[in-house]
C-alpha positions as CSV (number, residue, x, y, z in Angstrom):
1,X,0.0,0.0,0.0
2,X,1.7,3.4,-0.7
3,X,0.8,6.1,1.1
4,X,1.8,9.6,0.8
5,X,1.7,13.0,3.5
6,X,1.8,16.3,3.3
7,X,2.3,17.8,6.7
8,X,1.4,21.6,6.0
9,X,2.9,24.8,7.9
10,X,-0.6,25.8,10.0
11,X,1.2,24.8,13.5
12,X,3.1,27.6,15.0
13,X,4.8,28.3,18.2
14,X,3.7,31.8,19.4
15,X,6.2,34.4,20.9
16,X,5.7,36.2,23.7
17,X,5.3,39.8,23.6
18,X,7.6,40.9,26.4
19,X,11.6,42.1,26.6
20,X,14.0,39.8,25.3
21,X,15.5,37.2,28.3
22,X,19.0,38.5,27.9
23,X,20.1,34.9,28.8
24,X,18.6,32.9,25.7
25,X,20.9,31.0,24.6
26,X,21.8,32.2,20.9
27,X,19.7,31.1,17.8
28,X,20.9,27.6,16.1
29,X,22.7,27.5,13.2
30,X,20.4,27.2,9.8
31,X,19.7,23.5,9.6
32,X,18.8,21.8,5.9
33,X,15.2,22.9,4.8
34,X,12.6,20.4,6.7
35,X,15.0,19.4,9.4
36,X,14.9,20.4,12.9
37,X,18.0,21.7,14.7
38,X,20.2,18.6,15.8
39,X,21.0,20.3,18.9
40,X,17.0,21.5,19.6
41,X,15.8,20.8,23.2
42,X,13.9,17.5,23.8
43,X,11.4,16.9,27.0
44,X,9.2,14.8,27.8
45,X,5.2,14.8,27.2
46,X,2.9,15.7,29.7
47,X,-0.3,13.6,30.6
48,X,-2.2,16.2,29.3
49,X,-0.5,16.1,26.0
50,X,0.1,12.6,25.6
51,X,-4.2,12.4,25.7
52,X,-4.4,15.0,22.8
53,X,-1.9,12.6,21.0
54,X,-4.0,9.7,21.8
55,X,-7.3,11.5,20.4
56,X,-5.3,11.4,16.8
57,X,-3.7,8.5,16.6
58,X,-6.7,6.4,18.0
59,X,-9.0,6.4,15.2
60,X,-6.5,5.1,13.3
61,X,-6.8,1.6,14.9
62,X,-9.1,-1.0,15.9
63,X,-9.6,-1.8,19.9
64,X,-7.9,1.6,20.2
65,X,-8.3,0.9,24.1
66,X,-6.0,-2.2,24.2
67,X,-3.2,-0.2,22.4
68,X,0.2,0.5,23.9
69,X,2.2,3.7,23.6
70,X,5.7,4.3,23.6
71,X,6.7,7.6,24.0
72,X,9.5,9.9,22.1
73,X,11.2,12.9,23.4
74,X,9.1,16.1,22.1
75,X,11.5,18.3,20.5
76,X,10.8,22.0,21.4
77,X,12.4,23.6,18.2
78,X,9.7,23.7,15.4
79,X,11.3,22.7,11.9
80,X,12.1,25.0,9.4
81,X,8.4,25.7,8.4
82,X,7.1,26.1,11.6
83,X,5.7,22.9,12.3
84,X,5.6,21.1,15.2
85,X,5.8,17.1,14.3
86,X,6.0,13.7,16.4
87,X,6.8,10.6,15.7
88,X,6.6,7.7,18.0
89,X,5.0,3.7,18.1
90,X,2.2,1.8,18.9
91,X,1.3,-1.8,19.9
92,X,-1.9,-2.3,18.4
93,X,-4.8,-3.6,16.3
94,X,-4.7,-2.2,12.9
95,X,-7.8,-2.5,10.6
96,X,-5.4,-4.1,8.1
97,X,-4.1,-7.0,9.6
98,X,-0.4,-7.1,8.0
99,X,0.1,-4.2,10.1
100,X,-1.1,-5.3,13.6
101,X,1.4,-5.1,16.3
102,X,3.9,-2.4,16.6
103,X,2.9,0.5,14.0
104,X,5.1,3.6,14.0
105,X,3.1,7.3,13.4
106,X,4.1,10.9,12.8
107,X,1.6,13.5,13.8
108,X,1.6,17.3,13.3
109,X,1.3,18.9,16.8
110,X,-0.6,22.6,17.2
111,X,1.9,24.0,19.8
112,X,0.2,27.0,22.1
113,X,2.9,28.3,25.0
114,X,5.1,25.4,24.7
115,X,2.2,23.0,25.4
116,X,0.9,20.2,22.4
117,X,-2.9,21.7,22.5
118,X,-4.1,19.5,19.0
119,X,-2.6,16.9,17.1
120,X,-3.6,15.9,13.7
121,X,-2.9,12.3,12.2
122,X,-0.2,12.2,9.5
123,X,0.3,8.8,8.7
124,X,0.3,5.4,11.1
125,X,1.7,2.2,9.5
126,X,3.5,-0.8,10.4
127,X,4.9,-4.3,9.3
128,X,7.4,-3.5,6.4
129,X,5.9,-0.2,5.8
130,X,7.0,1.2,8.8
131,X,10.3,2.4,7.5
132,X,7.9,4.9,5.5
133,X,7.3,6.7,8.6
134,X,10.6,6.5,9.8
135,X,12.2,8.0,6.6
136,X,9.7,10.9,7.1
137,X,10.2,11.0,10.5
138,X,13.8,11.4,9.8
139,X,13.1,14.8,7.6
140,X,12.3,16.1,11.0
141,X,15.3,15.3,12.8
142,X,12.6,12.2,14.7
143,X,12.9,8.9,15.2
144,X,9.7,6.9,16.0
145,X,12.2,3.6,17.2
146,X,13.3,6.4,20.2
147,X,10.1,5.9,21.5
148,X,10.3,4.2,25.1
């Protein structure tokens, strides 16, 4: 099955309208177009944002209740187009059965004050397929296999 995404530029991470922190650290140097910044910040999700990450990815399967997540680092840089992706795994039903089991997804992430407040599906597959979302993944400066 091919399958193709286009992840478009609508996520942004708003600035703050207040005096510059004198002790930001200095901009990164310009990464290739669609990359994010090797040395960008990573944290964790919160519970809160892992559940809006859930909402996405869950139609997406069958028995979405039974499903395991495993969790990737969030970067906090957007990439050069002002997204805001993730990538990450699954152990789950799919509704095509050659792709039950572990199932790696990317999702574009609506960022509002540093916080994941909507997620949209991108593209969940797995078996063979999954390097798809890996290679795309990896446009990003992601790794779905990261996920813990």
């Amino acid at each position: 099955m091919a399958a193709g995404l286009v992840l478009s530029a609508c996520a942004t991470n708003p600035t703050g309208s207040g005096p510059a922190n004198a002790s930001a650290p200095p901009p990164a140097a310009p990464q290739p177009a669609g990359t994010a910044s090797a040395s960008a910040a990573t944290r964790d999700l919160t519970p809160e944002e892992k559940k809006v990450i859930i909402e996405a990815v869950a139609p997406s399967l069958r028995n979405p209740g039974s499903a395991k997540y495993r969790w990737a680092k969030l970067s906090t840089a957007p990439a050069e187009d002002g997204s805001f992706n993730y990538c990450a795994t699954v152990d789950a039903q799919s509704p095509y059965a050659a792709y039950n089991g572990r199932q790696a997804y990317i999702v574009e992430l609506k960022m509002s004050f540093g916080k994941v407040t909507g997620a949209v599906m991108g593209l969940i597959t797995g078996g063979k397929d999954a390097a798809i979302v890996s290679n795309m993944c990896a446009k990003y400066g992601l790794d779905p296999n990261k996920a813990t």
